[in-house]
N, C-alpha and C positions, 0 to 999 in steps of 0.2 A: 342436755347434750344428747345426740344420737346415741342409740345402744349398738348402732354397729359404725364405728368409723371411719370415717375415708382412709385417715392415714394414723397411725400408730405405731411406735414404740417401743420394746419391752426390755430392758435391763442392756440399753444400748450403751457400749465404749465406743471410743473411738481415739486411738493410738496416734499421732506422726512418730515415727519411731518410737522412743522409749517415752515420748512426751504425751501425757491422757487428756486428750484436748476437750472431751464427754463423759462425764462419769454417771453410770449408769441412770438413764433418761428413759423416762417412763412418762409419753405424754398421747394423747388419743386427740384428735381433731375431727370434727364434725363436718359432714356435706354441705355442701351450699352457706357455707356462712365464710367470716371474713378472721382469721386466727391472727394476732400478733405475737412477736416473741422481744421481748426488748432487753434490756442489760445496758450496761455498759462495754466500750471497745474490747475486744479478747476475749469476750467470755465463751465467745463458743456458737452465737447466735448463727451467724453464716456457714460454721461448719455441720451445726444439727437440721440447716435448712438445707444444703446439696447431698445430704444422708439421703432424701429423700427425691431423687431422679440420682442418686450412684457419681454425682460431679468428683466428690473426692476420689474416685477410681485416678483421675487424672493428675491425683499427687504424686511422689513418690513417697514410697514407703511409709504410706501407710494401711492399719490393720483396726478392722471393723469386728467387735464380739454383738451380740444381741441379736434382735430380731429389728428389722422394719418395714412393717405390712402396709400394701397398698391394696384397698377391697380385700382384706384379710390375707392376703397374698405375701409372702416373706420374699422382699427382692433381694436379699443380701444372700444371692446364690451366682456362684460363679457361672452358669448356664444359661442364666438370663441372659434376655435379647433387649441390651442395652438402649437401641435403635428406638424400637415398642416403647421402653420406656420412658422413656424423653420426648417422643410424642405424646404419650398421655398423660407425664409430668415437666409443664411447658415452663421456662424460666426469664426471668425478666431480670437485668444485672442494674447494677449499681447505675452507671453512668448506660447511656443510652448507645447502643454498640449494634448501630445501622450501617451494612455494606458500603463502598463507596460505589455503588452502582446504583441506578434507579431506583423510584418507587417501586412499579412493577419488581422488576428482579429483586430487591429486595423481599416482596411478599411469594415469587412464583420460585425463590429458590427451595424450602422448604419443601415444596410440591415436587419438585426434581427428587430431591434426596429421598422423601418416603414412593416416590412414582404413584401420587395419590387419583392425580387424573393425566387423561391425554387430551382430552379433547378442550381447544380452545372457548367454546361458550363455556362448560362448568367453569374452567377454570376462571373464569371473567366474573362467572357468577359467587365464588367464594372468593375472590377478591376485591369484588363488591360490597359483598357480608361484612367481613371482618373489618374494613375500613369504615362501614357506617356503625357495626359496634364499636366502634373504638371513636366515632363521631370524625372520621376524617373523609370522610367521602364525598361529600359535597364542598370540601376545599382542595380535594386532590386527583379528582375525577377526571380534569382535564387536565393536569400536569403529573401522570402517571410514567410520563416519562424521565423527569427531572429528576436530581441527584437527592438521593435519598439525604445527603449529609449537608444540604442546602435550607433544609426545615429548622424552624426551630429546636431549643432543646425539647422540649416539650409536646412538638410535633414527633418529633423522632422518639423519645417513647412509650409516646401512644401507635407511633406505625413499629415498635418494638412487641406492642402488647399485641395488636394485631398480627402482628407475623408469626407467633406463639396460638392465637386465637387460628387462624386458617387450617391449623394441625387440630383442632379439634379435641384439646383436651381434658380431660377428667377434673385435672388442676393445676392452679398456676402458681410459681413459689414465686415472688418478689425479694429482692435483697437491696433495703433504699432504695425504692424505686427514684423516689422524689429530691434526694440527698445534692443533685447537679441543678437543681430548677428552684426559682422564686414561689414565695408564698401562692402568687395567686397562680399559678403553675400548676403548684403541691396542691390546691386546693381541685381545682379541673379534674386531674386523677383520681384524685380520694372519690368524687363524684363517680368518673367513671367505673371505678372499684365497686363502689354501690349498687351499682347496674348489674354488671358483671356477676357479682355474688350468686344472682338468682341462677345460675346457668353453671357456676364454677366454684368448687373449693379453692378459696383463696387462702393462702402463709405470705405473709407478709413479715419479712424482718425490718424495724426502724429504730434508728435512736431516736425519735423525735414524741416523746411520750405523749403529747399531746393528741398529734395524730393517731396514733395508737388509740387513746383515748376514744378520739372522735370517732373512726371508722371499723374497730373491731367489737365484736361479741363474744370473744377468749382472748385471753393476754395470760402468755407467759413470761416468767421474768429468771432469765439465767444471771449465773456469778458463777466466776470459774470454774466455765465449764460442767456446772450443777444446773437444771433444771428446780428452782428454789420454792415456784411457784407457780401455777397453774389453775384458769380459773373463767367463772365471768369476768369481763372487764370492769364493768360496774363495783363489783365486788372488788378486784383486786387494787383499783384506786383509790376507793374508799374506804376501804376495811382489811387491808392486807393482816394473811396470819402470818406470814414470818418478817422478824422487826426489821431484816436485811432488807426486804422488800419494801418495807414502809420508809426505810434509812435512804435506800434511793431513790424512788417516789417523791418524798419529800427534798432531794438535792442535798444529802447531808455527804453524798458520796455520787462517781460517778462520772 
């Protein structure tokens, strides 16, 4: 693992009211490679993943102790410029949640809100970009105009990935990405995820252990709210050191 990590940790809580939805997580993730965090439902998996672009600011009442560094950077400061970081911590939800408006406005909204260009050719040309990393660009090149919610699941998002990718980010968090789409869907992504890595820190949260499996190189494994285990993925499927870990793994729980 990287001696200096993208994104890190340190004696993290995380409150909804009097309820400790984190207790104290202490995990480091590496550049350029593909992270999973798995568990079973509740444990905390999706909350320890919006810790990191500040999404849980948009709960109510809740309260964050610890540190969570990005490029050694501590964003759990109320002076942070939220904006910043949500561009350089790009997120991909559960279900694929494309505008009801165009391909285009779908990808050139993003570009409005940061005012990243004005001039019509760039912007043509990183809309270009991110559609052909996302391998949608020679099926949507000429129907740039058509409704974004006309695509398949699966088209929709990978033009989700892309619309996170034209912001230009550091890293991308996933939350089931695949969780709405068929095997051979889930499988197109995971591919494109592969790609991706070389360019991006990827967190990826999934139930689907398998996948996990297949397309990560760290896998952690929370339970209520605990951070239980941390690790190579290799290692941690094969040789888990805590028996909880090996207990779910195995489907003995889950």
């Amino acid at each position: 693992m990287s001696l200096s990590p993208k994104l890190e940790t340190r004696n993290l809580n995380l409150f909804y009211g009097s309820f400790c939805a984190l207790k104290n997580i202490n995990i480091s993730i590496p550049e350029n490679d593909i992270t999973a965090i798995i568990g079973p439902s509740g444990c905390g998996k999706s909350t320890l993943l919006r810790c990191f672009n500040r999404m849980n600011d948009l709960v109510d009442n809740v309260k964050i102790e610890g540190k969570v560094l990005v490029d050694g950077n501590n964003i759990i400061d109320d002076n942070l410029d939220l904006v910043k970081l949500r561009r350089k911590v790009g997120m991909v939800f559960q279900r694929p949640n494309v505008f009801d408006l165009s391909v285009y406005e779908n990808l050139v909204f993003g570009i409005k809100i940061h005012r990243l260009y004005r001039n019509r050719t760039k912007i043509m040309e990183v809309i270009e970009k991110s559609l052909f990393d996302v391998g949608l660009w020679d099926k949507l090149k000429s129907s740039l105009k058509r409704n974004a919610r006309h695509l398949s699941l699966e088209q929709q998002q990978r033009l989700c990935i892309a619309r996170v990718l034209i912001l230009k980010p550091d890293i991308i968090l996933l939350d089931e990405p695949c969780s709405a789409l068929d095997p051979l869907s889930t499988l197109k992504i995971e591919e494109l995820l592969q790609v991706l890595k070389k360019n991006y820190t990827i967190v990826i949260v999934t139930h689907n252990m398998q996948q996990a499996a297949r397309i990560s190189h760290f896998c952690g494994f929370m339970l209520l709210g605990e951070l239980i285990e941390f690790g190579d993925t290799g290692r941690i499927f094969t040789a888990p050191r805590d028996e909880r870990t090996e207990n779910y793994i195995t489907g003995r729980f889950g």
